[in-house]
C-alpha positions as CSV (number, residue, x, y, z in Angstrom):
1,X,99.3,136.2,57.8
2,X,100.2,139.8,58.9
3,X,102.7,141.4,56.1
4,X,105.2,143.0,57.7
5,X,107.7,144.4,55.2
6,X,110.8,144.6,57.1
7,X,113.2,144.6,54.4
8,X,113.5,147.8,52.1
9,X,113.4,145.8,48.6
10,X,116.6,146.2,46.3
11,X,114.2,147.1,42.8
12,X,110.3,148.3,42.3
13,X,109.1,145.3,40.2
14,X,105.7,145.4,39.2
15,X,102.7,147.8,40.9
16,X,99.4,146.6,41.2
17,X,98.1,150.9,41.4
18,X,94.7,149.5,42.1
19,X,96.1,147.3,45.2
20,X,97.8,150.8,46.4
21,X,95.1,153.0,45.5
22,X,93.0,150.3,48.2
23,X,95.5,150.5,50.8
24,X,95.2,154.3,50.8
25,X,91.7,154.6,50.9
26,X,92.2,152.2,54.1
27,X,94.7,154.5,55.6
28,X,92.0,157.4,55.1
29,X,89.4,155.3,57.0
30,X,92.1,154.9,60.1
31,X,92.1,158.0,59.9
32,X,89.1,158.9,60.3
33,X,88.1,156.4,63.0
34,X,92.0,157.5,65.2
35,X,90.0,161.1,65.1
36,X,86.7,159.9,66.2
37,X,88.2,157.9,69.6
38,X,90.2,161.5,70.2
39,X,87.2,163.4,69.4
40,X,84.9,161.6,71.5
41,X,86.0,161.4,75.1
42,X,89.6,160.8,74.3
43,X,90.8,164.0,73.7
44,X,92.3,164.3,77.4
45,X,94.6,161.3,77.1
46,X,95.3,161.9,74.1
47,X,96.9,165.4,75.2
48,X,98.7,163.8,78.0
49,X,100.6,161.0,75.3
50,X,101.9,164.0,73.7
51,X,102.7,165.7,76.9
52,X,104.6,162.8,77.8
53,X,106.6,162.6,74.6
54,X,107.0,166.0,75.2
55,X,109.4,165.4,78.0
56,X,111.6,163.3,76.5
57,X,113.0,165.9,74.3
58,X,116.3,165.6,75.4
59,X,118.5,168.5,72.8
60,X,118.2,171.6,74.6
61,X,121.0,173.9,76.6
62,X,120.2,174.7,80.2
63,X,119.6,178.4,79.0
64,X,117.3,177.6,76.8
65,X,115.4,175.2,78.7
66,X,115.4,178.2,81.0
67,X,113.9,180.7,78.7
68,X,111.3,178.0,77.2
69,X,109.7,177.8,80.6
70,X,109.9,182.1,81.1
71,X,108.2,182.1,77.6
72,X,105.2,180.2,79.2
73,X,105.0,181.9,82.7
74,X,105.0,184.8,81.1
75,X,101.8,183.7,79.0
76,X,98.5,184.5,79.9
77,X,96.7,183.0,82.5
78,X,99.8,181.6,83.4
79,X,100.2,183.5,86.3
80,X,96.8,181.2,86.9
81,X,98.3,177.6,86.8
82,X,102.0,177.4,85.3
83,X,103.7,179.6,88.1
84,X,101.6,178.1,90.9
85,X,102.5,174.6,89.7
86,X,106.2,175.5,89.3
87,X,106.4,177.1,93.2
88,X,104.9,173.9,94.4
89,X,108.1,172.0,92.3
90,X,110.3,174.2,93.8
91,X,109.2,174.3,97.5
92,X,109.3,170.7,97.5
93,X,112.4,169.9,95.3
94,X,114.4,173.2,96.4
95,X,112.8,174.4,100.1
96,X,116.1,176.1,101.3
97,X,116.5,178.4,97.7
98,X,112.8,179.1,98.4
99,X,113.4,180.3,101.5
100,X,116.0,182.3,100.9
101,X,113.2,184.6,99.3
102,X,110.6,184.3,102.4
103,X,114.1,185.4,104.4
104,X,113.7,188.4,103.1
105,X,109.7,189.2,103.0
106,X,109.0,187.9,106.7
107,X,106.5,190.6,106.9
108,X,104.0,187.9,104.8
109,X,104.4,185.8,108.0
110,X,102.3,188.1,110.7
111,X,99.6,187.7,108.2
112,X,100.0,184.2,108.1
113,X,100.2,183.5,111.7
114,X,97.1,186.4,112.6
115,X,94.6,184.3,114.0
116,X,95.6,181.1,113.1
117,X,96.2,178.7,116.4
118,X,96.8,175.7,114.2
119,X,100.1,177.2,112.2
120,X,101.1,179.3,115.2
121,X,101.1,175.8,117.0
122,X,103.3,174.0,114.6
123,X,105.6,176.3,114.3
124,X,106.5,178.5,117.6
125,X,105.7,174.9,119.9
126,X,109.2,173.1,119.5
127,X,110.4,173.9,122.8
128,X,113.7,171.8,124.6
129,X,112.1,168.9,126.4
130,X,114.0,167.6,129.8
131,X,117.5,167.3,128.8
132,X,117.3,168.9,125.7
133,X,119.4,172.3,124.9
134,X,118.0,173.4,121.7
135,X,114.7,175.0,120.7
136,X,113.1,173.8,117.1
137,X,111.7,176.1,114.8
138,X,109.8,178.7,115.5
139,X,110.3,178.0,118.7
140,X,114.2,179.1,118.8
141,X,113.5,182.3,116.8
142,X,110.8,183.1,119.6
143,X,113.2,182.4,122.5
144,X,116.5,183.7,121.1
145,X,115.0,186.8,120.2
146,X,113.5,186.8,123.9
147,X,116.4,186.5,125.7
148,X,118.5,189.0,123.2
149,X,115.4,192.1,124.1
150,X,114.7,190.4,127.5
151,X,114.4,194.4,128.3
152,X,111.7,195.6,126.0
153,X,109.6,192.4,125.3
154,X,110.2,189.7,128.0
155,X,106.7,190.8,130.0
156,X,105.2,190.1,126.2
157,X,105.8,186.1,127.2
158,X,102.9,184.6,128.7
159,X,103.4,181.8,131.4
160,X,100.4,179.0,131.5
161,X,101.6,178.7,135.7
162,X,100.5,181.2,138.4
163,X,103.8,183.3,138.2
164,X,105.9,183.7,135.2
165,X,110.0,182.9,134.7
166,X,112.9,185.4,134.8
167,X,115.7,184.7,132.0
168,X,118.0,183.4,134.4
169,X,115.8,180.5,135.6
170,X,115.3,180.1,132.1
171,X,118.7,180.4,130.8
172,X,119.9,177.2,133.4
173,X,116.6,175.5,132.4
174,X,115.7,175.8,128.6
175,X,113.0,173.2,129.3
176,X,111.0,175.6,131.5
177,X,109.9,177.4,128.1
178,X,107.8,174.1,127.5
179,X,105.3,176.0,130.4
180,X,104.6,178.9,127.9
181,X,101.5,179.6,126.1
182,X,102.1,179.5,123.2
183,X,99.2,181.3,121.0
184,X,98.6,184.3,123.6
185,X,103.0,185.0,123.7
186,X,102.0,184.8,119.9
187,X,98.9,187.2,119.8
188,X,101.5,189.8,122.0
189,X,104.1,189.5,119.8
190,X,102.1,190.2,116.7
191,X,100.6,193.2,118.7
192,X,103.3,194.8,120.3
193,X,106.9,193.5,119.5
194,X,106.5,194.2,115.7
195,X,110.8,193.9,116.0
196,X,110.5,190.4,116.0
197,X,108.7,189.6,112.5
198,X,111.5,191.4,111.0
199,X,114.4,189.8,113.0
200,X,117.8,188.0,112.3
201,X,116.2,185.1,114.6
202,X,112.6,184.4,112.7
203,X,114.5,184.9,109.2
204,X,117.1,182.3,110.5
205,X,113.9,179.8,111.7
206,X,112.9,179.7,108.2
207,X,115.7,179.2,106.0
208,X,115.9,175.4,106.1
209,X,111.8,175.7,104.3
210,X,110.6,173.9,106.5
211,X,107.7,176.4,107.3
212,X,106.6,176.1,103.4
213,X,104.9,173.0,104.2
214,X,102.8,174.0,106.8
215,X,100.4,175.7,104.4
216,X,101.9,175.4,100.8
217,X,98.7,177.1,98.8
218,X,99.6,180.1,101.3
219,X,102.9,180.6,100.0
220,X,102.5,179.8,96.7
221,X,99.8,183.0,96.7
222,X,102.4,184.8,98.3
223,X,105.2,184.3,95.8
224,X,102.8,184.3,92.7
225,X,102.0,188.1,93.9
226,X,106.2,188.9,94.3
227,X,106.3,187.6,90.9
228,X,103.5,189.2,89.0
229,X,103.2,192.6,91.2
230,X,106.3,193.2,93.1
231,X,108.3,191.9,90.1
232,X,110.9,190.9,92.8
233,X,114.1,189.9,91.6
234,X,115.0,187.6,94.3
235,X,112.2,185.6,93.8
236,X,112.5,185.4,89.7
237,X,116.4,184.4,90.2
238,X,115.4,181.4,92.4
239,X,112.8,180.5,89.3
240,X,115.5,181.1,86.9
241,X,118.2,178.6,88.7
242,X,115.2,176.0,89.1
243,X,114.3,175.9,85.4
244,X,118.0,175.5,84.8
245,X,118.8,173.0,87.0
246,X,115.7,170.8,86.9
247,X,115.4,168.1,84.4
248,X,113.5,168.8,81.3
249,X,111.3,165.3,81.8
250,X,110.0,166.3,84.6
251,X,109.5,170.4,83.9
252,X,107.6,169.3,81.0
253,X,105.4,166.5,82.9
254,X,104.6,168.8,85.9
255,X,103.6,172.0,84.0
256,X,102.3,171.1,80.8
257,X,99.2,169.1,81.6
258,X,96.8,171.7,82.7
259,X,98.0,174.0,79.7
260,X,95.1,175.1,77.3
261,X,95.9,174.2,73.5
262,X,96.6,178.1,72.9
263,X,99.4,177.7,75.3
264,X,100.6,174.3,74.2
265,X,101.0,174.9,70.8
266,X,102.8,178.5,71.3
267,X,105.0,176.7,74.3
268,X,105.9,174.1,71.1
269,X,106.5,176.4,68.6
270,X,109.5,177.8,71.2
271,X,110.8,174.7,71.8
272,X,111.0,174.2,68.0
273,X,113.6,177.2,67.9
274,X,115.5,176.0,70.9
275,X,115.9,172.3,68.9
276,X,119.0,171.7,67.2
277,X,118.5,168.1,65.8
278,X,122.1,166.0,65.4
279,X,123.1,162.9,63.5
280,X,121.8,160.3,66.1
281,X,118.4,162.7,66.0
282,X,118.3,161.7,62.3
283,X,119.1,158.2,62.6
284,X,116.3,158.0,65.1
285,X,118.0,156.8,67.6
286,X,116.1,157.9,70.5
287,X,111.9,157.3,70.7
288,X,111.5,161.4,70.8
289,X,113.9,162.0,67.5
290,X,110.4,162.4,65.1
291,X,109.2,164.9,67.3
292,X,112.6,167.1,67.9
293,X,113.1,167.0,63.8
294,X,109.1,168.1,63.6
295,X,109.6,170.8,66.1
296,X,112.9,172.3,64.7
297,X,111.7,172.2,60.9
298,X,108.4,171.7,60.6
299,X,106.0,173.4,63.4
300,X,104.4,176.4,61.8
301,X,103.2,173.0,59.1
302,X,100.8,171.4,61.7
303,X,97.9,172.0,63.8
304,X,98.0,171.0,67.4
305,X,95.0,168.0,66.0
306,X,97.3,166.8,63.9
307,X,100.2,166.8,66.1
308,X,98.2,164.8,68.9
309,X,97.2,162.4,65.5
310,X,100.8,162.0,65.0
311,X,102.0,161.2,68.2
312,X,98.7,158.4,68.8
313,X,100.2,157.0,65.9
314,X,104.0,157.0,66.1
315,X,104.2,157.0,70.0
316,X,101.3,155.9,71.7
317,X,99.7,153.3,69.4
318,X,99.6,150.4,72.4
319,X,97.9,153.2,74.7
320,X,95.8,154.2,71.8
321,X,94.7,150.4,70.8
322,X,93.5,150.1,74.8
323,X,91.6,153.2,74.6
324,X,89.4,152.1,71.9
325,X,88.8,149.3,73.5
326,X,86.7,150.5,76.2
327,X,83.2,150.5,76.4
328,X,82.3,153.8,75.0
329,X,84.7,153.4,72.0
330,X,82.6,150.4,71.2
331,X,81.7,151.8,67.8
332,X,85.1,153.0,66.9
333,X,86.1,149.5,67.6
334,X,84.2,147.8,65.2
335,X,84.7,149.8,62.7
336,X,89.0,149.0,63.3
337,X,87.9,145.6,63.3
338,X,85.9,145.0,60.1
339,X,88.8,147.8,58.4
340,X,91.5,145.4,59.4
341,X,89.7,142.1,58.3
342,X,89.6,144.0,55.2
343,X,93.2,144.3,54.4
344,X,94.4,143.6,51.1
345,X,97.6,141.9,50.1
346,X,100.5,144.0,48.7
347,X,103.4,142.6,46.7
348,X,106.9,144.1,48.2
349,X,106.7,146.3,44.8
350,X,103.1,147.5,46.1
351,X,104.1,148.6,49.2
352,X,107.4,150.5,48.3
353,X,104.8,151.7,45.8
354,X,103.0,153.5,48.6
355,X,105.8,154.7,50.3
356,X,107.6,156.5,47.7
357,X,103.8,158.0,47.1
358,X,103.7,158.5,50.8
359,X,106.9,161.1,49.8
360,X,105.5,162.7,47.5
361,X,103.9,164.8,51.1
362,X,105.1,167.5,53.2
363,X,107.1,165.9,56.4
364,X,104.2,166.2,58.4
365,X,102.0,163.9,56.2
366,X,104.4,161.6,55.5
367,X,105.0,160.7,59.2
368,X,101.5,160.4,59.4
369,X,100.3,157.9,56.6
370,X,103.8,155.8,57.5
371,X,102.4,155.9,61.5
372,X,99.1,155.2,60.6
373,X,100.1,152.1,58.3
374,X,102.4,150.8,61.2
375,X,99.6,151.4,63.5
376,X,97.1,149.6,61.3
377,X,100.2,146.7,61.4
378,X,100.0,146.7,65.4
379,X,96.4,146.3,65.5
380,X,96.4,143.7,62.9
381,X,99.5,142.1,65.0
382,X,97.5,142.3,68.1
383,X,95.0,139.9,66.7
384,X,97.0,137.5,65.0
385,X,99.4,137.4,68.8
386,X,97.1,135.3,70.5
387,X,99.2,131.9,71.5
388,X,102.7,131.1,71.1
389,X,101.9,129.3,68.3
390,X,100.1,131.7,66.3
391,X,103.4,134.3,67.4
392,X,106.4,131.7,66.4
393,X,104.4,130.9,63.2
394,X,104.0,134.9,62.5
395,X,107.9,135.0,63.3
396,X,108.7,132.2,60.9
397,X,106.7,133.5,57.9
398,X,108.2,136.5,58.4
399,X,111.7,135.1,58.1
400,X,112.7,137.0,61.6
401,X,114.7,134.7,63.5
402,X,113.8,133.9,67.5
403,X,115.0,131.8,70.5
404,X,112.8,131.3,73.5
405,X,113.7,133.5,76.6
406,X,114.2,130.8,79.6
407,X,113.8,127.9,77.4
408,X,116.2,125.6,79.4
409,X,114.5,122.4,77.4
410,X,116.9,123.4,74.6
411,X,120.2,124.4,76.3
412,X,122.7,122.8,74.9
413,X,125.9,121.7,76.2
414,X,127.4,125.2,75.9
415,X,124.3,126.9,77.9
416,X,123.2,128.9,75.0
417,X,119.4,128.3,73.9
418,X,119.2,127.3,70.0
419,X,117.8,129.9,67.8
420,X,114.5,129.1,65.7
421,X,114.1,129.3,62.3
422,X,110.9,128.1,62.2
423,X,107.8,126.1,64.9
424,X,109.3,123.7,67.7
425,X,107.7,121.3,69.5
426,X,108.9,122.8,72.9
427,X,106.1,124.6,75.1
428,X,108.3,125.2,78.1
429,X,108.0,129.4,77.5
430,X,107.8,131.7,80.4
431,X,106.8,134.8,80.6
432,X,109.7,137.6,80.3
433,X,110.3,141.5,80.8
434,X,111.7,143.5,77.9
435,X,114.9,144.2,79.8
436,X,118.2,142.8,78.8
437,X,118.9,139.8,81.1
438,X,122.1,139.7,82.8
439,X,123.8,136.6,81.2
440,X,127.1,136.3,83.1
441,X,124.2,136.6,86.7
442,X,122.5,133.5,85.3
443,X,125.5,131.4,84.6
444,X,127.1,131.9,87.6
445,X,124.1,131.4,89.7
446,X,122.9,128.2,87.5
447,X,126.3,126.6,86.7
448,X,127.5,125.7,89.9
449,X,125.0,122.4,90.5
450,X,124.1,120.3,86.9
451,X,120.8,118.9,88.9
452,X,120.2,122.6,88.6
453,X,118.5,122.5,85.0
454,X,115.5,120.3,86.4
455,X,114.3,122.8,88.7
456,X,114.5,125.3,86.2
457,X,112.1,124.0,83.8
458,X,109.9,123.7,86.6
459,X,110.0,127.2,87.1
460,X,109.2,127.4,83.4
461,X,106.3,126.1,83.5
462,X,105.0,128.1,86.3
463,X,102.0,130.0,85.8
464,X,100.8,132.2,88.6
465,X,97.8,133.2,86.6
466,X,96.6,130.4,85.3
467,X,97.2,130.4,81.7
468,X,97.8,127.6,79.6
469,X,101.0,127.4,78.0
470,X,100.0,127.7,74.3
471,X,99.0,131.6,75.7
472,X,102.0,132.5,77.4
473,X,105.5,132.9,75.5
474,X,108.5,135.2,75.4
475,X,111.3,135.3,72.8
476,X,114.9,137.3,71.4
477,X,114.4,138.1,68.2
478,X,116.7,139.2,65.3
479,X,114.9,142.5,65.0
480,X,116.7,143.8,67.6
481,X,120.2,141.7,67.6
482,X,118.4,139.2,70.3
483,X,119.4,142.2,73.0
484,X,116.3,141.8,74.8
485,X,113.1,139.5,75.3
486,X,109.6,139.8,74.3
487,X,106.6,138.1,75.3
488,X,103.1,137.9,73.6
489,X,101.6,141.3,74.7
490,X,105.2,143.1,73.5
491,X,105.7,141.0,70.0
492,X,102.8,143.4,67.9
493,X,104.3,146.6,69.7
494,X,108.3,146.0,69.2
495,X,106.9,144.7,64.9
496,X,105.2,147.7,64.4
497,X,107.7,150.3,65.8
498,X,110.1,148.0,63.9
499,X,108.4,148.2,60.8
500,X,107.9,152.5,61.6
501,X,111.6,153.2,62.1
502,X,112.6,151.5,59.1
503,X,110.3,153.3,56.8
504,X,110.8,156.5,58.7
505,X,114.3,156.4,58.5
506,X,114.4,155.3,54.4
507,X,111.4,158.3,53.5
508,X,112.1,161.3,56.1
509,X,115.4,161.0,57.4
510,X,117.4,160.3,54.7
C-alpha cells in the first residue's frame, strides 16, 4: 500500500533515524536518475516544461511585463531570434499597428516589389470586376494615384489591348482597368513615377496589414533593421504597446523557447525583480505560486539545472513519468522501478521526521527533496492505479473519502450518489474529465422521465475502447471537497500534488 501522509500529525512520537536516513538516501537516487533522463536526450522537454510554467506567472504590472520583454530584445543575439519572433506575433495579432510603421517607410516596398511578378501580382491585381466600383489593394493605390497625376504619369500605364484607355473611359468604367498589365505598369512605375512609392494613396493601401502577409520573413528583416540600425521610434512604440497589451502566457510561450540558457536564466532573474508575491501566492493558491516566490526571493540561489529539476518535479512529474518511459530511457526506467519497489515504511513520526529535516535547507532544496518525495509518491501511485479495485482500495486505506462519478446504480431517492468509505460491490464506473460537472444540467435534463435511470447505466457501462470495467473508473474525492472527478490515469497525479501542496505549504510557506 502506497503511504500517502495527507494529514500533518498533531506530535512527533517516536523516529526510527535509521528509517529516515533510508528514505533520504532514496531521495538522492531519484535524484540522480530525474538528472540522467534530462541529461540524456531529455534536456529539450524538459526546458519547454519550465517554459510553460513560465507563462503562467500571472503577478506582474503591464509596465513591467513591458520592460521584462525590452530586457531580452535588447540581449545579445536577440536581435537574432527574440525580435524576429515577436514581429511575427505582432503582424499577425496587431497588422493595422504594424502598418502604421510600413506607412511611413514605403520606400522598403520598391525593393520589395523590384523584380518580383509573384508579389507585384497579389497586390496591384485587385481591379473592379463588371459592376464593381471599388479597386482592392494595391490595386486602388495604383489607380487613384493614376487618375489624381493623369498629367505626368498616365502614358506610364500599360494596356494588354492594341490601343490604351483615356481617364474618362475609365472614370465611367472602373472595370476597364481589369485590361491592364499589370507587372510592366509596375516595372514603369518603379522606373519613372518614383512619386508614387511615397504617396498618400500606396501608404493608405497598406494600412489595414494586409500586405505583411504576402511575404512575412521580408518584413520582419525590414523592421529587425529599423529596430537595431535606424533605432526608429515608431517602430519601438508599436513593440512597446504590444508587450503591454499582450498576455503574459502567451509572450512567454512564443519567445522563450528558442532562448539559449544564458538568456533564460538572465530573462528569469528580471522577472524575479518584477515579482511581488501576495497572500494567495503564499497559500499556493495558483499551480505557478512556487515558482513566483522562487523568482522573487530566491534566484541568484539556483542554477538554471536545478531549476529545470525543480519544475520536472513539482510541475511536470506526469510529463516527466512518460518521458522515461520511452524506449531510450529504458535504463533510467528500471532503475525508478527497482528504487520504488524498494521503499521503506515510515511511521507518521518518520516522515514529519524528514520534513522538518527537509527544513533544515535553503528554500531551493527544500522544494526540491519535498517534489522529489511527492514525485517518488506519483510513480509509486502510478503502479499501484491499475483497476478500480486496486484505486478504491488505495482510497479506503488511505481514509480519503470517494463517490463514483456517473454511478447511477447507487442514486438514491434524492439523486445524490452515496459516498464511499470503503470497496463496493458496484462496477458501473465510467470514465470522467476532471471538470466540475454541471449538477443543476444533469437534473434537469435526467429528471423529467423516471424510465430515464435505465438508459443511463447503460451508458455507464459503455466502453468505446474496449476495456473491461475493473480498468476503467472515475471518482469525487474528499481531497478536493468532491469539486471535481477523477478517473484512473488522474488519481496518482491529483495524490501526489495533494500530498506536495500540503507539505509545501506546512515547510516553505509558512
Amino acid at each position: 500500500m502506497v503511504q500517502l501522509f495527507l494529514q500533518v500529525p498533531t506530535d512527533g512520537g517516536s523516529v526510527d533515524t535509521d528509517a529516515v536516513r533510508a528514505r533520504r538516501s532514496l531521495l538522492n537516487e531519484a535524484e540522480s536518475v530525474i538528472r540522467s533522463v534530462v541529461r540524456s536526450g531529455g534536456r529539450y522537454e524538459a526546458r519547454m516544461w519550465l517554459c510553460s510554467t513560465i507563462s503562467s506567472v500571472h503577478l506582474l504590472d503591464p509596465r513591467d511585463q513591458r520592460d521584462l520583454f525590452l530586457d531580452l530584445l535588447e540581449m545579445k543575439d536577440s536581435r537574432r531570434d527574440v525580435a524576429a519572433r515577436l514581429l511575427r506575433m505582432i503582424f499577425d495579432k496587431k497588422p493595422k499597428k504594424a502598418a502604421s510603421v510600413l506607412a511611413k517607410k514605403l520606400h522598403m516596398l520598391e525593393k520589395f516589389f523590384q523584380g518580383n511578378p509573384e508579389r507585384t501580382l497579389q497586390w496591384f491585381s485587385h481591379f473592379a470586376a463588371t459592376g464593381d466600383l471599388t479597386h482592392k489593394k494595391g490595386a486602388r493605390a495604383l489607380a487613384h494615384f493614376a487618375f489624381v497625376n493623369r498629367d505626368v504619369c498616365w502614358e506610364e500605364l500599360e494596356w494588354k489591348g492594341k490601343h490604351g484607355q483615356s481617364p474618362a473611359v475609365v472614370a465611367t468604367k472602373p472595370h476597364y482597368f481589369r485590361d491592364l498589365d499589370v507587372l510592366q505598369t509596375v516595372e514603369n512605375f518603379l522606373e519613372y513615377v518614383p512619386d508614387f512609392w511615397s504617396s498618400e494613396e500606396l501608404a493608405d493601401s497598406v494600412k489595414d496589414g494586409e500586405i505583411l502577409q504576402i511575404d512575412t520573413e521580408y518584413f520582419v528583416d525590414q523592421f529587425v533593421y529599423l529596430m537595431y540600425e535606424e533605432n526608429f521610434k515608431d517602430v519601438w512604440q508599436v513593440v512597446d504597446e504590444f508587450l503591454m497589451e499582450e498576455q503574459f502566457s502567451s509572450l512567454s510561450q512564443y519567445l522563450l523557447i528558442h532562448l539559449d540558457e544564458q538568456r533564460l536564466l538572465r530573462f528569469l532573474k528580471t522577472l524575479g525583480k518584477f515579482i511581488r508575491p501576495n497572500t494567495l501566492c503564499k497559500e499556493l493558491a495558483f499551480p505557478c505560486c512556487w515558482l513566483e516566490v522562487l523568482l522573487s526571493a530566491h534566484i541568484d540561489q539556483i542554477s538554471l539545472d536545478e531549476l529545470i529539476l525543480l519544475n520536472c518535479v513539482i510541475a511536470k512529474g506526469r510529463q516527466l513519468w512518460h518521458l522515461m518511459n520511452v524506449e531510450e530511457h529504458e535504463e533510467e526506467r528500471g532503475r525508478m522501478d527497482d528504487l520504488v519497489k524498494g521503499t521503506n515504511h515510515l511511521t507518521d513520526a518518520d516522515h514529519f521526521a524528514l520534513i522538518k529535516d527537509f527544513m533544515t535547507t535553503k528554500f531551493p532544496d527544500a522544494l526540491k527533496w519535498i517534489g522529489i518525495q511527492s514525485w517518488v509518491i506519483f510513480c509509486d501511485l502510478s503502479k499501484e492505479c491499475r483497476s478500480a479495485d486496486s484505486c478504491e482500495s488505495l482510497l479506503t486505506g488511505s481514509n480519503i473519502k470517494f463517490r463514483k462519478a456517473l454511478d447511477y446504480s447507487l442514486v438514491k431517492n434524492d439523486r445524490h450518489p452515496a459516498v464511499h468509505t470503503s470497496d463496493t460491490d458496484d462496477k458501473v464506473l465510467t470514465r470522467s474529465s476532471r471538470k466540475r460537472r454541471d449538477k443543476k444540467k444533469r437534473r434537469h435534463r435526467y429528471d423529467s422521465d423516471e424510465d430515464n435511470v435505465d438508459q443511463l447505466l447503460e451508458l455507464g457501462t459503455f466502453n468505446g475502447k474496449g476495456a473491461t470495467e475493473s480498468q476503467r473508473g472515475s471518482w469525487h474525492l474528499s481531497t478536493d471537497d468532491f469539486s471535481a472527478s477523477w478517473d484512473i490515469a488522474d488519481v496518482p497525479d491529483h495524490l501526489s500534488n495533494h500530498y506536495l501542496r500540503l507539505w509545501l505549504k506546512w515547510a516553505c510557506f509558512r
